[in-house]
N, C-alpha and C positions, 0 to 999 in steps of 0.2 A: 706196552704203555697203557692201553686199553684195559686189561688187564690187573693191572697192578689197580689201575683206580676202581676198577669194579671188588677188587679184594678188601681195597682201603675204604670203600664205603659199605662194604659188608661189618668192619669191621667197627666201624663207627657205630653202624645199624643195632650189631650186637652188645655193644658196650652203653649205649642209648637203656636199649631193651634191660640190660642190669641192672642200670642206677634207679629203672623206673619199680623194675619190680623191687626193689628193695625200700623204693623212699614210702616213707610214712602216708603220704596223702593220698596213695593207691591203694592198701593194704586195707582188706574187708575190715570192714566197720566191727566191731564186737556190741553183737546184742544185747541188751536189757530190758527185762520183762517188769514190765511197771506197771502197777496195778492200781484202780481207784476206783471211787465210788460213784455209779449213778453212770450220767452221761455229761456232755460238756457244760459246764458252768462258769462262772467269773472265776472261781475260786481253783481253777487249772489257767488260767491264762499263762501264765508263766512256762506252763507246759507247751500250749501253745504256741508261742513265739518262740520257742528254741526250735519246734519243729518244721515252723514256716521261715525263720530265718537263720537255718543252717548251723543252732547254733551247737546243738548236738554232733552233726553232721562233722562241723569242723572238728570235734574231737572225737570223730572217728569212733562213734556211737550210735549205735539204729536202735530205736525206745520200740518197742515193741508193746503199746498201749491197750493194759483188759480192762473193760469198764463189769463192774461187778455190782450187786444190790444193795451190799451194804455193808457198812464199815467192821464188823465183824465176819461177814465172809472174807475181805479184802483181808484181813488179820490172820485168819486162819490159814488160806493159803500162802501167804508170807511165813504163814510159822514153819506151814509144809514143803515149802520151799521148790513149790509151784510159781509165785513168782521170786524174781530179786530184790523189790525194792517198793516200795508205795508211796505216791507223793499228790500231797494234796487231801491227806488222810486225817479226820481229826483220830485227836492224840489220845483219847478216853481208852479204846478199846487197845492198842496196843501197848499202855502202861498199866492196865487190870493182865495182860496177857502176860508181860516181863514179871510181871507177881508172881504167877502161878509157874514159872519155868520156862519161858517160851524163847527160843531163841535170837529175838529180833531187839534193837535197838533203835533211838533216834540220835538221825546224825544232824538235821537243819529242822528248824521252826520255819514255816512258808506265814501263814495268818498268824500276826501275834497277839491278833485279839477279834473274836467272833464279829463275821459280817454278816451274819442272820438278821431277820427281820420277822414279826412275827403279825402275819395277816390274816383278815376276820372278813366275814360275810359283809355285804351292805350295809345288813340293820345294826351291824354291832360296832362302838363307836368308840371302846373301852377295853383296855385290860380287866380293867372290874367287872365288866362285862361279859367277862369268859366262864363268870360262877356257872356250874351246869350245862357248860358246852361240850364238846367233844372238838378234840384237836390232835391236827394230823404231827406227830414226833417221829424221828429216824427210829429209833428202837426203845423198848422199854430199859435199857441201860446205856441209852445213847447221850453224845453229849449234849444232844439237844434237849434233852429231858431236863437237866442241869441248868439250861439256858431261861427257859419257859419257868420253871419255879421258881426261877429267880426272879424273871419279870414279873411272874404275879403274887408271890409274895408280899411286897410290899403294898399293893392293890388288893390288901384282902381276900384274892385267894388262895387257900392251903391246898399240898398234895390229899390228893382224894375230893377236893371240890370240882375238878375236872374231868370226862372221860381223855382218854387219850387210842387212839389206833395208830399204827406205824408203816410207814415207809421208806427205805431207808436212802433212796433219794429223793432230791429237792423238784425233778421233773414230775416226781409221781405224787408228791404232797404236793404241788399247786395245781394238777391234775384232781386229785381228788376237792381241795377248796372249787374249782372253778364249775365241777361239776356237780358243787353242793354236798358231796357225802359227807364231808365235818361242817363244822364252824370256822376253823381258822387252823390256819397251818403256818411251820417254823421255815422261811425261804430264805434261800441265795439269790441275790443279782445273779443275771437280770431276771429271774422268773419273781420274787418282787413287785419289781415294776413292770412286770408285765401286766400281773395281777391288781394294780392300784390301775392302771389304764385303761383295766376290764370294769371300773367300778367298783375293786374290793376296798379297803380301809387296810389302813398299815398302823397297826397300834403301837410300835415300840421296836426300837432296835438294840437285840442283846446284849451288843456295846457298852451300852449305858447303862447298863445292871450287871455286868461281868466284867468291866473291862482290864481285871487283873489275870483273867485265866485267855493263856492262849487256847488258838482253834485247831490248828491243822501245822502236821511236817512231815518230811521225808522221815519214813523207817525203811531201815534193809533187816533181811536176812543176815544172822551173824555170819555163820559158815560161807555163804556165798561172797560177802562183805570183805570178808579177811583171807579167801583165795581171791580175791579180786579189784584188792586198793586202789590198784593205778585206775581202771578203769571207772570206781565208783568215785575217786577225786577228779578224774575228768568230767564224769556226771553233775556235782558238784559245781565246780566251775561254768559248767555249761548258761546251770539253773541260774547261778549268781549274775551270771549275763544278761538272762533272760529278765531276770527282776530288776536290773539298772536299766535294761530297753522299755519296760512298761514304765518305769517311773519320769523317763525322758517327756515329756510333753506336748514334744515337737510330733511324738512316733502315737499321738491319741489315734490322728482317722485309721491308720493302717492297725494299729490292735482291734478297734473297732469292727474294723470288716472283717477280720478274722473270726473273733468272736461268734457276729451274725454268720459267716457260715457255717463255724460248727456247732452251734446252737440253735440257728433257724430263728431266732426269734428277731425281735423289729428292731430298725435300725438304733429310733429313740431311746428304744429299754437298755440297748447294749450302752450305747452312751451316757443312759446316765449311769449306769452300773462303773463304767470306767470314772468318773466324775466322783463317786461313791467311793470306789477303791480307793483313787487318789487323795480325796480328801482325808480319809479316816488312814493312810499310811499304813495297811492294813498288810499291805505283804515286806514281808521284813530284809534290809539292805544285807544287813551282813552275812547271813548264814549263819549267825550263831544260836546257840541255844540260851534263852534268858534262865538260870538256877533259881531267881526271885520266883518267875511266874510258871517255871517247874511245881518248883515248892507249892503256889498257891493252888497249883488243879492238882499236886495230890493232895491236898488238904480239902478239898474239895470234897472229891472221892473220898476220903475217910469217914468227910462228915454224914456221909448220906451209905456207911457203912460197905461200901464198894472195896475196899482196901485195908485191911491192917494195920495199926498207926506205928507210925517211924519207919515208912520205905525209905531206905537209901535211893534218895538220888541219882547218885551216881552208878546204879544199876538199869539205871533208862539210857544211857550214854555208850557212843562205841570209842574204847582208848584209841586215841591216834588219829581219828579223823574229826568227831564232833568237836567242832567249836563252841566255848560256854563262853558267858559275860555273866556277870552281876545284874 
């Protein structure tokens, strides 16, 4: 009798032991090498929160996150297929690179419209004021170049009224304003407001002079993308979570403290930066790709000769997964 029960809960042991190894919520996670620019900003929170609150995790997804200099390296090795996927990328560099042949596509908009800010020394109190400055830009083809001439445009001043030097992230351009080597640099929340609490001036938010061109989304790797649907529509999904949890209201303090510690920076700056995001509706609900304000940044890029005129649109898109609207 003893016996038999020491057989019968062997055999339970074993049959335990099968269903586990086979159920989904045990089985290794599948990698994704995510690539982006700089180091932690507002403009990844969404990143963020899926990694702090599991939300990857539940689909059985480990992000394997490279922070890179700059938005044209992050493009490049996507094209080389070093990483799988970039998020949190502005769009400039990886629709110049779909021109030229590159194999990568977007599948989500994340910012659908620039959260840049563009911040100046003490003494300087003006956009117009920037005639004969020198100012810190991501790259000399970056979208923030885009940004800034469009700010000072209307303020009288013309490309070539400015120097410009480059960094192609937002840590190292408020690094460089703070420590005086330009006049005014093009910043993310919270570095921003970090900068205006150090005493700098915040002339103008790109917003307000671009606000038809979006900033930043997810691109994949095509090849990788298309051996790999299931897992980059789980990815997907994930993101889509993560940006209904930031939008939630109730969930400010705890994005907040995450923020500050992967950013370092102070608790105030981060909140307002959340404040910021929130109000300006800047990371987008659906996951879709807007073709209106596609349309308007290649038109963009045309006009400033970046681009050939009449790119098909729908050569920036991957069939089957990108979601478009109107």
């Amino acid at each position: 009798m003893a016996l038999h029960s020491k057989i019968a809960a062997a055999l339970r042991g074993l049959a335990l032991a099968l269903i586990l190894a086979s159920s989904p919520s045990v089985r290794a996670a599948d990698t994704v090498v995510v690539g982006t620019v700089g180091s932690a900003s507002a403009n990844l929170w969404p990143v963020f929160i899926g990694l702090n609150k599991g939300m990857f995790a539940q689909r059985d997804i480990k992000i394997d996150l490279v922070y890179m200099q700059s938005s044209a390296a992050v493009v490049a090795q996507l094209t080389a297929g070093s990483l799988d996927v970039t998020m949190s990328t502005g769009l400039v560099d990886p629709i110049r690179a779909i021109e030229k042949g590159s194999p990568i596509a977007i599948v989500r908009f994340e910012s659908q419209s620039p959260p840049y800010a563009l911040v100046a020394k003490p003494n300087i109190n003006s956009l117009r004021d920037l005639k004969g400055k020198v100012i810190s830009l991501g790259g000399p083809k970056d979208i923030t170049r885009i940004y800034v001439e469009r700010m000072l445009a209307p303020n009288g001043v013309r490309p070539g009224e400015f120097d410009m030097v480059f960094a192609g992230a937002t840590a190292a351009r408020a690094a460089a304003l703070q420590s005086g080597a330009v006049d005014a640099a093009i910043l993310l929340p919270p570095s921003n407001f970090q900068a205006v609490a150090n005493g700098f001036n915040e002339l103008g938010l790109a917003a307000d002079f671009t606000p038809e061109l979006p900033f930043s989304g997810t691109v994949v790797n095509v090849p990788w993308a298309n051996a790999h649907k299931a897992i980059l529509l789980r990815l997907l999904d994930a993101h889509a979570k993560a940006v209904a949890w930031f939008a939630d209201d109730r969930n400010r303090a705890e994005a907040v403290a995450m923020m500050v510690k992967a950013s370092g920076l102070r608790l105030g700056e981060v909140e307002q930066a959340y404040d910021f995001y929130r109000k300006g509706n800047f990371f987008e609900p659906s996951g879709s790709v807007s073709i209106t304000r596609l349309k308007a940044l290649i038109a963009a890029l045309e006009s400033l000769g970046d681009l050939p005129p009449g790119m098909d649109v729908n050569r920036l898109l991957l069939p089957g997964v990108t979601a478009v609207s109107n």
